[in-house]
LOKE-191192 format. One record per residue (C-alpha): residue number from 1; residue in three letters; x, y, z. Coordinates in nm, 2 decimals, m for minus. Layout:
BEGIN
num,residuo,c1,c2,c3
NUM,Ala,X,Y,Z
...
END
This chain:
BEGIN
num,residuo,c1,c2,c3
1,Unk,m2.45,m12.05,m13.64
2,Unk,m2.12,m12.03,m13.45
3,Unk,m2.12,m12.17,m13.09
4,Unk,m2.51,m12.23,m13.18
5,Unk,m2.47,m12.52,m13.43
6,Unk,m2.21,m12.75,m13.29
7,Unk,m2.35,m12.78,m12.99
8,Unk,m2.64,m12.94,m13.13
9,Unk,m2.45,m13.19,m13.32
10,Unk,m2.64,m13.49,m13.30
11,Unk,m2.32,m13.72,m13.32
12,Unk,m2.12,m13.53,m13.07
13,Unk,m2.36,m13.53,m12.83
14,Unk,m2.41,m13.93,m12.91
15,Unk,m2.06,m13.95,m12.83
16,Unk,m2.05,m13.77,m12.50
17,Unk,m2.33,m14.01,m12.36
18,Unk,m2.18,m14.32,m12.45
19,Unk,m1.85,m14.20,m12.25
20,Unk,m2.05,m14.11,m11.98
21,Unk,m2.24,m14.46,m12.00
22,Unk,m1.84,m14.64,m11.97
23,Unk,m1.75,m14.37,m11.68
24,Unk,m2.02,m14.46,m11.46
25,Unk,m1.98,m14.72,m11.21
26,Unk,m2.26,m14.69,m10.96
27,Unk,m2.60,m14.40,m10.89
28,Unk,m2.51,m14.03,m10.89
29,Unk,m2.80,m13.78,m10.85
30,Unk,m2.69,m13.47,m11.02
31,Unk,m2.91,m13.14,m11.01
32,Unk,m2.94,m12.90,m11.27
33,Unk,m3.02,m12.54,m11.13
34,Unk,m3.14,m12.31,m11.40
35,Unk,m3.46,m12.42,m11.51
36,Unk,m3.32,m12.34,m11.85
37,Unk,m3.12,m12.63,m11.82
38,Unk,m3.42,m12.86,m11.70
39,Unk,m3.62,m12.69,m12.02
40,Unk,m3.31,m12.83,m12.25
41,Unk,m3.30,m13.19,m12.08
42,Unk,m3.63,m13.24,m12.12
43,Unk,m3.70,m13.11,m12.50
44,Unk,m3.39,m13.26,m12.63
45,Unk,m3.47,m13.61,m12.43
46,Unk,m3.09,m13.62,m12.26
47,Unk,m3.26,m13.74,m11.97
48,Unk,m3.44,m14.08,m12.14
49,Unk,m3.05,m14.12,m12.28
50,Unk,m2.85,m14.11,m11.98
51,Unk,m2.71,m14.42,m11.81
52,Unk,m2.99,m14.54,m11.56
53,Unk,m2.72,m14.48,m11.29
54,Unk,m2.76,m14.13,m11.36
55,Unk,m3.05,m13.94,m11.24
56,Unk,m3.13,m13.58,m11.28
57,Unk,m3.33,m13.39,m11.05
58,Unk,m3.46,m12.99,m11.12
59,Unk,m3.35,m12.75,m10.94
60,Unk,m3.51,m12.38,m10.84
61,Unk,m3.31,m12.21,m11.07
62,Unk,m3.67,m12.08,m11.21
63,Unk,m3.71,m11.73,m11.12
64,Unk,m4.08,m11.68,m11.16
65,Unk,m4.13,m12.03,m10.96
66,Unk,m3.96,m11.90,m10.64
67,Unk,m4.10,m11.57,m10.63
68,Unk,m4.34,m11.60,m10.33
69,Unk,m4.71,m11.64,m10.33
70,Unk,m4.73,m11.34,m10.06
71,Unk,m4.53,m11.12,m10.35
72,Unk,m4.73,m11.20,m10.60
73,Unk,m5.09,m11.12,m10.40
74,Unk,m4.90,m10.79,m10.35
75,Unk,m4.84,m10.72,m10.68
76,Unk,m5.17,m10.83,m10.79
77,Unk,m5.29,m10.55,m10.47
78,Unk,m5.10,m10.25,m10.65
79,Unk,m5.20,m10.33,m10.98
80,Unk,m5.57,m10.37,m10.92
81,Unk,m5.52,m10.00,m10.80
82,Unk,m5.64,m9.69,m10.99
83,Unk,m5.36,m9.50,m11.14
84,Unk,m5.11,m9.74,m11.14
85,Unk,m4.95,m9.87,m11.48
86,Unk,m4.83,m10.24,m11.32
87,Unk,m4.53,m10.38,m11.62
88,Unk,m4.40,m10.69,m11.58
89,Unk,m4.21,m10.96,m11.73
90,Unk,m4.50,m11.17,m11.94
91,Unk,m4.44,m11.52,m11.80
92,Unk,m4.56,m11.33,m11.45
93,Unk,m4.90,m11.21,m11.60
94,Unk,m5.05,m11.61,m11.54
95,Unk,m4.86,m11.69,m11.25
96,Unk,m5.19,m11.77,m11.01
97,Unk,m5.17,m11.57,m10.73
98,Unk,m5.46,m11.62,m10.40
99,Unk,m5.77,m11.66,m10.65
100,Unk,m5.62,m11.47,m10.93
101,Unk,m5.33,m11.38,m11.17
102,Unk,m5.24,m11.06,m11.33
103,Unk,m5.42,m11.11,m11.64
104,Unk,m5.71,m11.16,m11.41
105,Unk,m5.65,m10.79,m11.32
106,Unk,m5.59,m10.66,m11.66
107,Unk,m5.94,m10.80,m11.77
108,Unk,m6.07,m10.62,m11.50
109,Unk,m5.96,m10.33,m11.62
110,Unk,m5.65,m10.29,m11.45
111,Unk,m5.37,m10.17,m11.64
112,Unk,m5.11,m10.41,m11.68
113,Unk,m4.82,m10.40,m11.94
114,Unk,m4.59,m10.66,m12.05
115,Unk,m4.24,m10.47,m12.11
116,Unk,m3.93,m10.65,m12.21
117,Unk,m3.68,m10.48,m12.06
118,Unk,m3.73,m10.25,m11.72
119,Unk,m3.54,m9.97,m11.90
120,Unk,m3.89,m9.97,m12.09
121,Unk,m4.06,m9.95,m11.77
122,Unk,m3.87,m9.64,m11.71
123,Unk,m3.97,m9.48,m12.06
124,Unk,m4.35,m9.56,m11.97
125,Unk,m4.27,m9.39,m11.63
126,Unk,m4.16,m9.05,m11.82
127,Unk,m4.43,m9.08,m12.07
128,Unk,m4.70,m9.12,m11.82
129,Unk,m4.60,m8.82,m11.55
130,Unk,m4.96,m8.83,m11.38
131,Unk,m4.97,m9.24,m11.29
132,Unk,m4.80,m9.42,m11.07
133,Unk,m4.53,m9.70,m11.27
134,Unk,m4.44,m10.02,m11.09
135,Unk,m4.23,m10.27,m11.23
136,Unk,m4.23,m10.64,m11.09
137,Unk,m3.86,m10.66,m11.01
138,Unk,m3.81,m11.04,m10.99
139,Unk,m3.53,m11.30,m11.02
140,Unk,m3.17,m11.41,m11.01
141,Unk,m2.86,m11.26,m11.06
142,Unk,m2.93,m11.25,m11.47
143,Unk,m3.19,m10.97,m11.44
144,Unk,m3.04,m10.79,m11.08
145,Unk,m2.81,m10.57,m11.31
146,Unk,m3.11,m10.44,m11.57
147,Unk,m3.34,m10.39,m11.28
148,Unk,m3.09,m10.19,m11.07
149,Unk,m2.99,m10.00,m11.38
150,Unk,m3.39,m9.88,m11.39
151,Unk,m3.37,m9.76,m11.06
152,Unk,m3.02,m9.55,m11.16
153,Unk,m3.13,m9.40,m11.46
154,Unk,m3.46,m9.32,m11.32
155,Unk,m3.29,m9.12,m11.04
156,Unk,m3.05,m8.99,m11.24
157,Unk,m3.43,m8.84,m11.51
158,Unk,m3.57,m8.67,m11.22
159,Unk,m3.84,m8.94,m11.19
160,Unk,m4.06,m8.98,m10.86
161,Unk,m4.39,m9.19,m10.99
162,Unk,m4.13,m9.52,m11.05
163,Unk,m4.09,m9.77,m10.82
164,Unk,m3.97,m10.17,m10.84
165,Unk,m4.15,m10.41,m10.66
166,Unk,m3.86,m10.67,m10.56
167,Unk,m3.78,m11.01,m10.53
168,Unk,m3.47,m11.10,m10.63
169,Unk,m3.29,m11.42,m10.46
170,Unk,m2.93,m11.57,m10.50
171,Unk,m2.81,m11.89,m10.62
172,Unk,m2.54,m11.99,m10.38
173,Unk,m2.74,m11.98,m10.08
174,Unk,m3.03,m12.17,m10.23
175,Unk,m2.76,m12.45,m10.30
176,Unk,m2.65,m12.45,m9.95
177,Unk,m3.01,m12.49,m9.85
178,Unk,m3.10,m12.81,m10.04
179,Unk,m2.71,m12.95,m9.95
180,Unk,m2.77,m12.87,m9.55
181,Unk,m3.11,m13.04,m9.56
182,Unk,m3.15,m13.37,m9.39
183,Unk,m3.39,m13.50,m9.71
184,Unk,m3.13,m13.37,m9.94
185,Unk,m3.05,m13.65,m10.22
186,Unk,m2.79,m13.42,m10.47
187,Unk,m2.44,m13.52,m10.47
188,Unk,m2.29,m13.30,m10.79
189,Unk,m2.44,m12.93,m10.95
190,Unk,m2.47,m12.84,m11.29
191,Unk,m2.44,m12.49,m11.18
192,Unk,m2.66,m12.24,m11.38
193,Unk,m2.46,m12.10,m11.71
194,Unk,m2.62,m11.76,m11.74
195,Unk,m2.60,m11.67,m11.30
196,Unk,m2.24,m11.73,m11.36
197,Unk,m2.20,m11.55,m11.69
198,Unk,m2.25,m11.21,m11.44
199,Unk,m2.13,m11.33,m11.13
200,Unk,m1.87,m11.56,m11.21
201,Unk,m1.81,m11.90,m11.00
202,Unk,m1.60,m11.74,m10.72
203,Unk,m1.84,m11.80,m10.51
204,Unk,m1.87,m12.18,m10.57
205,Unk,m1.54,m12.32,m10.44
206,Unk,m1.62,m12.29,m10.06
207,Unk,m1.98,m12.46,m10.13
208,Unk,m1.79,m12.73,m10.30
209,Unk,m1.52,m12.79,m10.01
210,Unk,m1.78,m12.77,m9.72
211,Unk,m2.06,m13.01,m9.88
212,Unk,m1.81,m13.27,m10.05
213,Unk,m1.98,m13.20,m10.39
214,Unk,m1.87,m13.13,m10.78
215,Unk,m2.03,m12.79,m10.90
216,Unk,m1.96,m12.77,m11.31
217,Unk,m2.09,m12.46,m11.49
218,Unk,m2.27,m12.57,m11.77
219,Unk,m2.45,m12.41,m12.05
220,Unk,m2.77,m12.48,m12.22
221,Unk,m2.70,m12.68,m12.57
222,Unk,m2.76,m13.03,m12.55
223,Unk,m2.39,m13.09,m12.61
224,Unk,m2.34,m12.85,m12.33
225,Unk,m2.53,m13.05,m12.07
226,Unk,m2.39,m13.40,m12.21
227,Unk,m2.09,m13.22,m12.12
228,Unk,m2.12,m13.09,m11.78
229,Unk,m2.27,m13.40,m11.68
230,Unk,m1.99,m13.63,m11.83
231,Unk,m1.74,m13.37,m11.60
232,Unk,m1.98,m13.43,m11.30
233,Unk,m1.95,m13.81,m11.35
234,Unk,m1.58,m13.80,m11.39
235,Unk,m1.56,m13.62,m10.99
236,Unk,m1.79,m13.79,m10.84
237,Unk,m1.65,m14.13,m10.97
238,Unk,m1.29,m14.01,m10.90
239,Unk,m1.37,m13.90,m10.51
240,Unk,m1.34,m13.51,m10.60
241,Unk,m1.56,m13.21,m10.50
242,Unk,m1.40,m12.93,m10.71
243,Unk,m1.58,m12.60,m10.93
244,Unk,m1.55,m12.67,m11.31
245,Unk,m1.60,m12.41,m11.56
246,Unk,m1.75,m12.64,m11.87
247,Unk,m1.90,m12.33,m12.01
248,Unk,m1.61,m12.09,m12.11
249,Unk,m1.72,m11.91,m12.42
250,Unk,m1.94,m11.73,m12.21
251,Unk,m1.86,m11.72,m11.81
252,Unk,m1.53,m11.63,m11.66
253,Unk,m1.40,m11.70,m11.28
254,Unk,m1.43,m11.32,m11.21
255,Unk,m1.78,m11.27,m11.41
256,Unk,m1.90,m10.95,m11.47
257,Unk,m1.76,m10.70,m11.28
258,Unk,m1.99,m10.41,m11.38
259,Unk,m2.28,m10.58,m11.38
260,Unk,m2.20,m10.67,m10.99
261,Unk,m2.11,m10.31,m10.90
262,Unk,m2.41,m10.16,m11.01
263,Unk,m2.59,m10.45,m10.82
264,Unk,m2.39,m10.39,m10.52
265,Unk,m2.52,m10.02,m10.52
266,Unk,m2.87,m10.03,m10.57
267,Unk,m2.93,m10.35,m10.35
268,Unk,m2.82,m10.50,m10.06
269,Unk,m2.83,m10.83,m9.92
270,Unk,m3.18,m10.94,m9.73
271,Unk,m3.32,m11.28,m9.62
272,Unk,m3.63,m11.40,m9.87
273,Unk,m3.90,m11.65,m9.91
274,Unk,m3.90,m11.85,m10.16
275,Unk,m4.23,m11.97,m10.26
276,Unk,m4.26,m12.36,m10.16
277,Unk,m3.93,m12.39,m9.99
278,Unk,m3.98,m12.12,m9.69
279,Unk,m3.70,m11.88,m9.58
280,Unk,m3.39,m11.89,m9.69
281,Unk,m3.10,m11.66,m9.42
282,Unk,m2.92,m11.39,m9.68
283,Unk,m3.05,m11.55,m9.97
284,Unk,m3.18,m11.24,m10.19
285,Unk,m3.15,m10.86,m10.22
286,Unk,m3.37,m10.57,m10.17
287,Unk,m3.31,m10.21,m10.21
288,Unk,m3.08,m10.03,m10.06
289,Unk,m3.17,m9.70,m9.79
290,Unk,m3.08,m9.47,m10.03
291,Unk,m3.31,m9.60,m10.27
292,Unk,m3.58,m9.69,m10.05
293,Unk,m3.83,m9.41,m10.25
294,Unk,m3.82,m9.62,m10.53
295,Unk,m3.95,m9.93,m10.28
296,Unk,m4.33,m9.98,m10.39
297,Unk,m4.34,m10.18,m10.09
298,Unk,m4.29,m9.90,m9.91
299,Unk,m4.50,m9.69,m10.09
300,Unk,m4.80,m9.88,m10.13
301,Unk,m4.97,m10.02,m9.84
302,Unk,m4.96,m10.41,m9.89
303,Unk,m4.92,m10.52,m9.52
304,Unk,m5.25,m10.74,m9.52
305,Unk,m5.15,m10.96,m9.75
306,Unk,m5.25,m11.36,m9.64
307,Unk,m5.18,m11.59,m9.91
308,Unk,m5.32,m11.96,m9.95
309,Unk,m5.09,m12.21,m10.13
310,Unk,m5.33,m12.48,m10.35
311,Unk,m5.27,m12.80,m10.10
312,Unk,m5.30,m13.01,m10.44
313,Unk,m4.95,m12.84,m10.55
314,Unk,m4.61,m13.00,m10.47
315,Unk,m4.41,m12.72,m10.61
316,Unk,m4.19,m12.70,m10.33
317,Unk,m4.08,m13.07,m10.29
318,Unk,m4.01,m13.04,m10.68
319,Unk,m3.76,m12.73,m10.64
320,Unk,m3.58,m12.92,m10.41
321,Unk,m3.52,m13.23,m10.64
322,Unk,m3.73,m13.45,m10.38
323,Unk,m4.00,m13.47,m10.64
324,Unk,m4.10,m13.51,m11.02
325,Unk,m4.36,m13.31,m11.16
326,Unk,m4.51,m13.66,m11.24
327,Unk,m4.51,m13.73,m10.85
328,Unk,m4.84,m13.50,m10.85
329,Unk,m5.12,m13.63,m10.83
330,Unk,m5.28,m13.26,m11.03
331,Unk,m5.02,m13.27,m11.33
332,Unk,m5.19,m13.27,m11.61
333,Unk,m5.53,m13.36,m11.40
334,Unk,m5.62,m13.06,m11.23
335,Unk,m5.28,m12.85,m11.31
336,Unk,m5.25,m12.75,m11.66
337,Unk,m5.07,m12.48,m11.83
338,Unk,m5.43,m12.35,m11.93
339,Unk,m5.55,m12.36,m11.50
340,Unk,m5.24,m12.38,m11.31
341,Unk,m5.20,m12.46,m10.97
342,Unk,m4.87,m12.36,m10.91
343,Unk,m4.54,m12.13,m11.10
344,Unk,m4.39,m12.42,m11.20
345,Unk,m4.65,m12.48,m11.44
346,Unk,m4.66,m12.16,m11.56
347,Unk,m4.32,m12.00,m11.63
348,Unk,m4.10,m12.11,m11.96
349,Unk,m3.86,m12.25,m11.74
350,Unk,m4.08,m12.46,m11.47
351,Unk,m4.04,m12.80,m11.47
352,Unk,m4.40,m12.85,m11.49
353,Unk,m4.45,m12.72,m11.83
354,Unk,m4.15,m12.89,m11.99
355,Unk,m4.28,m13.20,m11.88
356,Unk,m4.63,m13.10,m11.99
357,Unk,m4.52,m12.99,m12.30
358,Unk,m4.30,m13.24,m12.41
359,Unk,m4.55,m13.54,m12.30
360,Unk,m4.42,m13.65,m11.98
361,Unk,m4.70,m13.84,m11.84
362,Unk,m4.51,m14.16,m11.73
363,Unk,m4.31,m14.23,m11.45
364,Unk,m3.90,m14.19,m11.40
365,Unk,m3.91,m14.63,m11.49
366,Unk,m4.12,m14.57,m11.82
367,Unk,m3.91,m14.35,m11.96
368,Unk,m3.54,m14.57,m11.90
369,Unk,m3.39,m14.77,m12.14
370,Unk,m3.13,m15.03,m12.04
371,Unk,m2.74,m14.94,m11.90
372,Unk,m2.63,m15.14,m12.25
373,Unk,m2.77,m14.97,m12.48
374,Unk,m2.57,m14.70,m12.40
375,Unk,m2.24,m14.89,m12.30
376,Unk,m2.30,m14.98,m12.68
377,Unk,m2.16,m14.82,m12.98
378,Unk,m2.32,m14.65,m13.30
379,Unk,m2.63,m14.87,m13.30
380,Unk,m2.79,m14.66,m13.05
381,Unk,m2.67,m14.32,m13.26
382,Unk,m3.04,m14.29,m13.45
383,Unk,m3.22,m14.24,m13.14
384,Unk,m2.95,m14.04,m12.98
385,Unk,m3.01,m13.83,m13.35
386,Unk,m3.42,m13.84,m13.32
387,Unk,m3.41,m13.73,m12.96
388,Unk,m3.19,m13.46,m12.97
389,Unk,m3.29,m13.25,m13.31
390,Unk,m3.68,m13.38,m13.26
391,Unk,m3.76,m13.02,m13.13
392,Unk,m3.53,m12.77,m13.33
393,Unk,m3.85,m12.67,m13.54
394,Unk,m4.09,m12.59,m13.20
END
């Protein structure tokens, strides 16, 4: 498949890590953002064939990870509720909440729907005129557009038992958070491909100029990631701090301008929690005044709210790149995808489940092999081949 098929070229990909094994000169820590990317890293093994002067730490780029435990007990609140059809995204439904998860709810006869889109929350709104709808409004940029289009169109059908629950938070400011902390360790981004696909990488150049640190937008193929690393490497080794765009079949400077004007009238720009990293200033959206009847914050009493975080979980340290999810002392112990202690574990893009489900028991030093064997040429190629297609069939 076009754009699909190259990037998975064993060979290519081969290629791109030996130059990035004769670039480096020294240790980088580079952060991937989207948990997308960490997902793709960790299937495809890029991070057991990188240099050993090259270490990759995971981002919060997981939008079901950040959303905040308080959010989450408050969603779990409405839906528990009689008359109330709660729809959701289905990686939320097992996100563990204070003592329970959605699915807890729903087998308690709650009625909780998975719907893929929140234009079908919408249609379930009009087909059900006597219950209450809520839909569990989460994420980054990718989903702000759909989720401000439900609120539009059901406005513009007349609708008044629809309401979002919200939690939407922003990338930029997030990266200025872990750069401006005084236990940050990441010098260069792999900025997320799919943010930037709608909101371009405008906003990225002032980031890079105040922190002294490469941003490259990168994509989500293994040959994509080879190669926004290898561009990463290049500026770091070279002294520069500048916004690369390594992911142009699909995201522009400008980004998608639609898509940010329909954002830009249903929300408006609010400080949020994000769950095991605290509050973040102007780092997320919630709806705007004239939308506030389609708040279900506001029209469901969830005030009382008093979550407890599991003190076994080290969710937070692990957004931040401080940790791995083999740091815990729970993974895989007491934190499983079948009982999980924290999001991370939970959604398809948490670092805790890709290193659950692709084995990663061992520790950072278990998994290296030696800076020669990739300074090397073709002789290393058959693992490079093994590592990077072994998954293709899951």
């Amino acid at each position: 498949m076009k754009y699909v098929t190259e990037y998975r070229d064993a060979a290519l990909v081969g290629a791109t890590l030996r130059e990035i094994g004769r670039t480096v000169t020294r240790p980088w820590v580079i952060m991937e953002i989207c948990g997308g990317q960490t997902h793709a890293i960790v299937r495809h093994g890029l991070d057991q064939l990188l240099p050993p002067e090259i270490e990759l730490v995971h981002g919060p780029g997981c939008p079901v990870c950040v959303t905040p435990l308080e959010l989450i007990d408050k969603a779990l609140d409405i839906a528990a509720r009689p008359n109330v059809i709660f729809t959701s995204y289905g990686d939320m439904l097992r996100v563990p909440g204070t003592g329970r998860d959605l699915f807890s709810v729903r087998a308690s006869g709650g009625d909780v729907r998975v719907v893929y889109s929140p234009l079908d929350a919408v249609k379930i709104a009009q087909a059900n005129p006597d219950k209450e709808v809520v839909f569990f409004a989460i994420g980054f940029e990718t989903t702000a557009p759909a989720n401000a289009m439900s609120v539009v169109q059901a406005r513009a059908l007349g609708l008044t038992n629809y309401s979002v629950l919200v939690s939407h938070v922003c990338v930029p400011p997030a990266m200025q958070a872990i750069l401006g902390s005084p236990h940050n360790r990441v010098q260069g981004f792999l900025a997320a491909g799919h943010v930037s696909a709608v909101m371009g990488y405008w906003e990225y150049p002032p980031i890079a100029a105040q922190y002294g640190v490469p941003i490259v937008v990168t994509g989500f193929e293994p040959l994509d990631v080879a190669q926004g690393i290898l561009a990463t490497v290049r500026q770091l080794e070279a002294g520069r701090h500048e916004v690369e765009n390594a992911y142009g079949r699909a995201v522009t400077f400008e980004g998608n301008i639609p898509a940010q004007r329909v954002i830009e009238q249903v929300f408006e720009v609010r400080d949020r929690q994000w769950r095991g990293i605290g509050l973040i200033p102007a780092s997320g959206w919630g709806l705007r005044a004239e939308y506030a009847d389609f708040d279900a914050e506001r029209r469901w009493d969830v005030s009382g709210i008093r979550p407890q975080e599991s003190p076994l979980c080290i969710a937070g340290q692990i957004l931040q790149g401080l940790k791995k999810p083999h740091d815990c002392a729970a993974f895989g112990v007491h934190c499983t995808p079948e009982s999980p202690l924290g999001a991370t574990m939970v959604s398809s893009e948490g670092a805790c489940a890709a290193y659950y489900r692709y084995g990663r028991h061992l520790s950072s030093d278990e998994l290296r092999i030696t800076s020669d064997e990739f300074r090397s040429e073709p002789h290393s190629t058959a693992r490079h081949s093994s590592l990077v297609t072994r998954h293709y069939h899951d």
